[in-house]
C-alpha positions in Angstrom: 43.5 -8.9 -24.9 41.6 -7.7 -28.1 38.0 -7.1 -28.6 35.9 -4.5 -26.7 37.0 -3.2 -23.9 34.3 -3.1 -21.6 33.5 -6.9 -21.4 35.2 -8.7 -19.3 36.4 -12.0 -21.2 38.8 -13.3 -18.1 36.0 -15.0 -15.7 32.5 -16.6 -17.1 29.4 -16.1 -15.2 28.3 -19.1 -13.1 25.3 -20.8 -14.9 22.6 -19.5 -12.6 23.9 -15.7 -13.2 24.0 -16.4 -17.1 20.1 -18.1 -17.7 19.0 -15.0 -14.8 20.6 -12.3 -16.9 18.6 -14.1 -20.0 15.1 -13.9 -17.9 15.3 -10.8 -17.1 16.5 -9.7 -21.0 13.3 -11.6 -21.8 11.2 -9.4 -19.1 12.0 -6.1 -21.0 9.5 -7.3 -23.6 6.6 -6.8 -20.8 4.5 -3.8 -21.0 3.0 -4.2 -17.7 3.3 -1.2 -16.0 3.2 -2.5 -12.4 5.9 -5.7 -12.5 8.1 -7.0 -15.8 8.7 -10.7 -15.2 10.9 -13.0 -17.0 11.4 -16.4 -17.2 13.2 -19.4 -19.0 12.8 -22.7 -19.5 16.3 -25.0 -19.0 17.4 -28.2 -19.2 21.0 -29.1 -18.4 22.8 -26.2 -19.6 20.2 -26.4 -22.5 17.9 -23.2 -23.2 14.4 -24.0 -24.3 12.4 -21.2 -24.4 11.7 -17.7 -22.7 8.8 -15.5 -22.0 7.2 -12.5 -20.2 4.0 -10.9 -18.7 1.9 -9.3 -21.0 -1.9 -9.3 -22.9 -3.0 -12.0 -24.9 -1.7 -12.0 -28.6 -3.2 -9.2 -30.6 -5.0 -7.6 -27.6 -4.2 -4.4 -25.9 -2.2 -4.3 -23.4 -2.1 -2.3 -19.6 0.0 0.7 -21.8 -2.4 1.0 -24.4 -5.8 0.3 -22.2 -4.8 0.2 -18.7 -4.4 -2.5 -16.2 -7.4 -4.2 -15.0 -7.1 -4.6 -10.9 -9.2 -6.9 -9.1 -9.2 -6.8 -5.5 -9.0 -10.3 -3.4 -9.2 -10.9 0.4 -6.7 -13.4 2.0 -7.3 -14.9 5.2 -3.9 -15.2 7.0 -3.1 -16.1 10.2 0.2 -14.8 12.2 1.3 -15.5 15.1 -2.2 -16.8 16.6 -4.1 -13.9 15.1 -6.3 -13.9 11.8 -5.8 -11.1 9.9 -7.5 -9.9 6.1 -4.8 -9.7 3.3 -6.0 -7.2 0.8 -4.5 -8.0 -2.4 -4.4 -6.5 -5.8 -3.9 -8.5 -9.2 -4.3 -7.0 -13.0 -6.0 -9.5 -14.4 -5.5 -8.5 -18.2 -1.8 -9.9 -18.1 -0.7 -13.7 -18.8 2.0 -14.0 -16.3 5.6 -15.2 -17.9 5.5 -18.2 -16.0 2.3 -19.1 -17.5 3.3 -18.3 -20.7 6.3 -20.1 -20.7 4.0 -23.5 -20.2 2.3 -22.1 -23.3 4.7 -22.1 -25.4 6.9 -25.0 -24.7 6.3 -28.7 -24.6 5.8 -30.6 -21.9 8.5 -33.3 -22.8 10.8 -30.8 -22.7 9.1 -29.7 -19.1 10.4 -33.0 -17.6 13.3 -32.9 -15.4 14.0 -29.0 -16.3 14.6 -26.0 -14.6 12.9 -22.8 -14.9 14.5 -19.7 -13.7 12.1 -16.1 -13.1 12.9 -12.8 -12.4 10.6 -12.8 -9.6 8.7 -15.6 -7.1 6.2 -17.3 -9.2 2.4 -16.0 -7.5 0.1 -18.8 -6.2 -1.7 -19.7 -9.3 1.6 -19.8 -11.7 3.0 -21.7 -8.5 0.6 -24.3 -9.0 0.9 -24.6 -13.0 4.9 -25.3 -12.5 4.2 -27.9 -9.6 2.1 -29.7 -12.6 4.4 -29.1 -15.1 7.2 -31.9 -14.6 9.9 -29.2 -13.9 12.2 -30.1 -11.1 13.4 -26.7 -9.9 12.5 -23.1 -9.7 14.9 -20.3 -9.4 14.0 -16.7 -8.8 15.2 -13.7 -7.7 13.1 -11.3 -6.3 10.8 -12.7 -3.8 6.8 -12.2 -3.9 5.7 -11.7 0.0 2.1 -11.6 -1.0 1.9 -15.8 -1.7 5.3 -16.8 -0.6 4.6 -18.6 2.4 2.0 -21.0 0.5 4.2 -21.5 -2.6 7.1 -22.3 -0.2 4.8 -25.4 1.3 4.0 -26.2 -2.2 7.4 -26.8 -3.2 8.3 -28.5 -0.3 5.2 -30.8 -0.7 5.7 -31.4 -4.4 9.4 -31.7 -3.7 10.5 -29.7 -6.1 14.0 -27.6 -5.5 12.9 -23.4 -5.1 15.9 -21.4 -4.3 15.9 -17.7 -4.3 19.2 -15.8 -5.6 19.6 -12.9 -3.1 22.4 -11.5 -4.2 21.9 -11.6 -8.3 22.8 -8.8 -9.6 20.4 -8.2 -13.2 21.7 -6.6 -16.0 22.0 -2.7 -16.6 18.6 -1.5 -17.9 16.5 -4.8 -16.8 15.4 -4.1 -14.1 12.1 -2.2 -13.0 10.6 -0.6 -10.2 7.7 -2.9 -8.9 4.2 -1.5 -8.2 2.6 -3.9 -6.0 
């Protein structure tokens, strides 16, 4: 076998692997300091488009002016007892799921799969259950709003299947500050 020697060219990655590995390529374009998040928009074995979390366009981002944390109360229940959820969100960043739905046309929406490096959050969640996709895959979950986005899927029966045991490529991935 010719060529370089440190790829493999005996056994392709499965198609799930190969449009992961592509998300989270696309998430080392964040400059979030807190959470780099990929995603990519499929049809078939079709890519349409990629994104990640960041600023707006042309406007600093949570490097350059810092992040902008709001604070939000979640009432929960669990197992028969209510219990406050503290949560904290930067608002400043446009998550990559939401800018994915930006940036690509809903035609293309229809019937497609998006894959993210991470559980979409409630609000992006909601956006993709609008968007005409069909499936979500993801890898790393997101405990914070898992539980309601689960239902959602369920109710808006769309397919939402976590990837455990993905493994992302070297230099991709990030340590998350929740």
């Amino acid at each position: 076998m010719s060529g370089n020697p440190g790829i493999n060219l005996s056994r392709k990655k499965d198609w799930d692997t190969y449009f992961m590995d592509i998300a989270y390529m696309a998430s080392t374009r964040s400059q979030c300091p807190r959470r780099h998040v990929g995603a990519v928009l499929v049809q078939g074995k079709k890519l349409l488009g990629s994104a990640y979390n960041g600023a707006p366009m042309g406007v600093p981002d949570c490097y350059e002016a810092g992040c902008m944390l709001v604070e939000e109360y979640e009432l929960q229940v669990i197992d028969g007892q209510e219990t406050m959820l503290k949560k904290q969100r930067c608002i400043r960043t446009i998550h990559a799921e939401q800018n994915l739905l930006l940036f690509t046309d809903r035609n293309d929406r229809v019937g497609s799969t998006v894959y993210v490096t991470d559980q979409p959050c409630w609000t992006c969640a909601n956006m993709l259950a609008n968007s005409g996709i069909i499936e979500i895959v993801y890898h790393r979950a997101y405990p914070k709003d898992e539980g309601k986005v689960v239902a959602l899927m369920e109710a808006r029966g769309i397919v939402f299947r976590q990837i455990a045991q993905y493994a992302p490529p070297e230099n991709t991935l990030m340590e998350v500050v929740n």
